[in-house]
C-alpha positions in Angstrom: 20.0 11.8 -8.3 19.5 9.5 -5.1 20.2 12.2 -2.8 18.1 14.9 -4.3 15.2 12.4 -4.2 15.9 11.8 -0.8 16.5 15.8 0.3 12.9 16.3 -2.3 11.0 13.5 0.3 12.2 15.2 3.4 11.3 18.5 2.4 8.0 17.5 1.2 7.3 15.7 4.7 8.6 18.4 6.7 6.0 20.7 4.6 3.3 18.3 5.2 3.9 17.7 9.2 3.9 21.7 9.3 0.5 22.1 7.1 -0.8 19.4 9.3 0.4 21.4 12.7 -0.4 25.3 11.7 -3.5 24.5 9.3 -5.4 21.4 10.4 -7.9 21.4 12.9 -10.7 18.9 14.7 -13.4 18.4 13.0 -16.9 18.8 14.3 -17.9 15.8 15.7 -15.6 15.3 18.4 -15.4 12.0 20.6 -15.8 11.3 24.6 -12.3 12.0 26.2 -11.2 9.3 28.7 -8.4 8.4 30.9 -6.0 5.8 28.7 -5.7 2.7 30.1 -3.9 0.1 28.2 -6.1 -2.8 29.8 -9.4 -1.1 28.3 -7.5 -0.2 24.9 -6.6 -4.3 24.5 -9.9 -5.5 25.1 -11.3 -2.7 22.8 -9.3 -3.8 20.1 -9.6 -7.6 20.3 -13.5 -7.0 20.0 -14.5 -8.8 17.4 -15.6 -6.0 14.7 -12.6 -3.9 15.4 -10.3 -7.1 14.9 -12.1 -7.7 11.9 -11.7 -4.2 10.4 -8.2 -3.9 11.1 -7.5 -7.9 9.7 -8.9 -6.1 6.5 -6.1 -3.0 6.7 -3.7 -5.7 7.6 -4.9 -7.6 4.5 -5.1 -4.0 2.7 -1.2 -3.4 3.5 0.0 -6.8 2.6 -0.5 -5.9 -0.7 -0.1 -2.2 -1.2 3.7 -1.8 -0.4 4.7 -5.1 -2.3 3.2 -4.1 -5.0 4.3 -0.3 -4.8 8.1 -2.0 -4.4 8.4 -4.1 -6.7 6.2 -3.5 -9.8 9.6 -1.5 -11.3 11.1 -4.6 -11.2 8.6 -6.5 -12.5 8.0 -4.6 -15.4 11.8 -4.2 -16.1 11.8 -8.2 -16.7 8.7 -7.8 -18.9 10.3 -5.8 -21.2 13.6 -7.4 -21.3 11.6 -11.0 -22.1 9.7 -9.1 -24.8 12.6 -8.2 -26.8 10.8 -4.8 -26.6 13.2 -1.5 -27.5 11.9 0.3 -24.7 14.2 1.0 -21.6 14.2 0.9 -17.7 13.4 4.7 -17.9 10.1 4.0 -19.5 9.7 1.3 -16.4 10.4 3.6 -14.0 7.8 6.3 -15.8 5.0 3.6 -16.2 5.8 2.7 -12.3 5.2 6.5 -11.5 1.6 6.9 -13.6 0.7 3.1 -12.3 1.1 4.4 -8.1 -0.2 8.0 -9.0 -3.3 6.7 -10.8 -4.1 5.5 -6.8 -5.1 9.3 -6.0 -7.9 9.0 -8.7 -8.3 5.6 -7.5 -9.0 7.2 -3.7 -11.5 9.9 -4.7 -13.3 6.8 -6.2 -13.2 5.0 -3.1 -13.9 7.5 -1.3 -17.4 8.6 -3.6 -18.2 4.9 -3.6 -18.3 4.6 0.2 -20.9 7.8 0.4 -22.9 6.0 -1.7 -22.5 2.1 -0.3 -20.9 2.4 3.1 -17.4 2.0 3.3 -17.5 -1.9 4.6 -19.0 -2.4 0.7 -16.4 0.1 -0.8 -13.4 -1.9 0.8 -14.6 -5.4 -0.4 -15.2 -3.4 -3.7 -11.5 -2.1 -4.2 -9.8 -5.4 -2.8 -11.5 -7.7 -5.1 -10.6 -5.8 -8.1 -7.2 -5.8 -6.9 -6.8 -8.7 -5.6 -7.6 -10.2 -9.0 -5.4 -8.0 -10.7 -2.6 -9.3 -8.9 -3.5 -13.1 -9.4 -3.3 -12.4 -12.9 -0.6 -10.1 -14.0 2.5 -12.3 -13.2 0.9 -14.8 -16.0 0.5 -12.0 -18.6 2.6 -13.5 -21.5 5.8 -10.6 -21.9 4.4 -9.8 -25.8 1.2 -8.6 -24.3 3.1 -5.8 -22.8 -0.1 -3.4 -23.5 -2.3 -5.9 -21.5 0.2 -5.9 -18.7 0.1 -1.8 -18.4 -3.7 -1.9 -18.6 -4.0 -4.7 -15.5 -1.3 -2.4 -13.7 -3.4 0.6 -14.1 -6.4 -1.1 -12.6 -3.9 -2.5 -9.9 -2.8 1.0 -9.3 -5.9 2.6 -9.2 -7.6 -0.3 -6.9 -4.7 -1.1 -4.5 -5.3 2.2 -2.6 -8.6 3.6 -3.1 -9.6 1.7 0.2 -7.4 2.4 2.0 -8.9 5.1 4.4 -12.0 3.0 4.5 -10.7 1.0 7.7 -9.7 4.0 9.4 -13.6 4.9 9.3 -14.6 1.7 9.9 -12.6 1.9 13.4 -14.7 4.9 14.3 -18.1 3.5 13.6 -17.0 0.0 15.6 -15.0 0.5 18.4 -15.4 1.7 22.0 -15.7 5.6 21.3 -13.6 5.7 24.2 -10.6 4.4 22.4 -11.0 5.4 18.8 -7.4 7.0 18.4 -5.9 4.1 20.2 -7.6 1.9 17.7 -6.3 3.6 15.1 -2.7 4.6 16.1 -2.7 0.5 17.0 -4.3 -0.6 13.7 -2.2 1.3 11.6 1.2 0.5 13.7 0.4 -3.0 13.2 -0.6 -2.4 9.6 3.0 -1.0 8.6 4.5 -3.9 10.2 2.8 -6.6 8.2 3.9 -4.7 5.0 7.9 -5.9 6.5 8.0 -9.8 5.4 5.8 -9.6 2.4 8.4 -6.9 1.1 11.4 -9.4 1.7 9.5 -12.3 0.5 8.8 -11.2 -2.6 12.2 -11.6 -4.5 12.8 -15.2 -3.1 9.4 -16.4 -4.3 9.9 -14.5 -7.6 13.4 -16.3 -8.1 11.8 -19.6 -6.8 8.5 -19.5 -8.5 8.3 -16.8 -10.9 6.2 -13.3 -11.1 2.6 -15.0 -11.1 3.4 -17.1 -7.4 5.0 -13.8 -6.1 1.8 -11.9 -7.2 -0.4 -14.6 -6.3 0.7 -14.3 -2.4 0.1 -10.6 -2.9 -3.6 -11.4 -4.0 -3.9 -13.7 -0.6 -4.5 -10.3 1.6 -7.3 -8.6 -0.2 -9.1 -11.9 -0.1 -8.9 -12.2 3.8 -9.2 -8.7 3.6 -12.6 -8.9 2.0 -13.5 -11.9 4.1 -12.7 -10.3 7.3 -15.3 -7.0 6.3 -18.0 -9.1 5.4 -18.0 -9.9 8.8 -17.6 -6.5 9.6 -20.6 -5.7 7.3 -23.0 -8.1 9.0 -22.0 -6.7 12.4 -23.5 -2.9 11.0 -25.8 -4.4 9.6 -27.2 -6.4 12.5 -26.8 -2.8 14.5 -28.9 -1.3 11.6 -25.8 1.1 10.7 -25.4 -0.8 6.9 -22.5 0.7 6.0 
């Protein structure tokens, strides 16, 4: 089973980096070529609405893959507490429709930020999950239907800003650099996912579910502090998005 899920990923990657090389292309609105020059790329970067947008990603992703790791685990302990006669398969099914639901969850996010900018649809999404994890560790185990209905909300509101801050990085930063920004933001971005991953389980078995969800919920809310700022920035450029 573990090695066909492993040969199914690949295959499906390898499918994607080929549609990606023989069927995507630029689209129309192209940006100024430069010379790279790490120097400029730094300084472009540590500007202070580009470091703000990608303290929001980094915000974004301290949440995302915690949550996308361990909620199996987490909902295998609710139903052994509850006494409940349903199995670890039905875990590992609700764990599938609870990350799916994100791809709804990103055509929301996506229609939301057409309609309010996507500063607004980012502080949107990570407030509504952010308070989804602060409370779904403290869901009593008997109120396993309240526990699946949080987690779908989670699900669907953990992603759907996520390519938000990618477009926020091309309406801030130093045209110049704007795939340096983002090939840096999101570099950084997967690295911060690393020690909330790990730290997880040892403040689980320490402290319980609703700590270890709790430090998940601290991201979003720098997150959405960190793109308010953002926000005022467009806003004071008369962008407003």
């Amino acid at each position: 089973m573990q090695q066909s899920l492993v040969v199914g990923t690949s295959l499906l990657s390898a499918a994607g980096g080929l549609t990606a090389l023989l069927a995507a292309k630029d689209g129309p609105f192209t940006f100024p070529r430069s010379k790279f020059s790490l120097r400029e790329a730094l300084r472009a970067f540590t500007a202070r609405p580009v470091l703000m947008s990608s303290l929001g990603y980094f915000g974004h992703m301290w949440e995302l893959y915690a949550m996308w790791s361990w909620f199996s685990v987490y909902l295998s302990s609710v139903l052994a507490r509850s006494d409940s006669p349903l199995t670890e398969q039905f875990a590992s099914l609700a764990t599938f429709v609870v990350v799916s639901i994100g791809a709804v969850g990103c055509l929301v996010g996506g229609r939301l930020a057409e309609r309010v900018g996507s500063a607004k649809s980012a502080i949107v999404s990570m407030i509504f999950s952010g308070a989804c994890a602060a409370v779904i560790g403290w869901i009593p185990a008997g109120a396993l239907w309240l526990v699946l209905l949080i987690a779908l909300l989670w699900g669907f509101w953990v992603i759907a800003d996520s390519a938000q801050f990618s477009v926020l990085i091309t309406q801030v930063a130093d045209q110049r650099y704007v795939g340096s920004m983002l090939t840096l933001q999101m570099a950084l971005g997967y690295t911060v996912t690393v020690p909330i991953v790990w730290l997880v389980p040892t403040l689980q078995a320490n402290a319980g579910w609703g700590w270890a969800f709790v430090c998940l919920a601290l991201g979003p809310a720098i997150g959405v502090l960190a793109i308010r700022s953002v926000l005022r920035q467009l806003k004071h450029h008369g962008e407003g998005q």
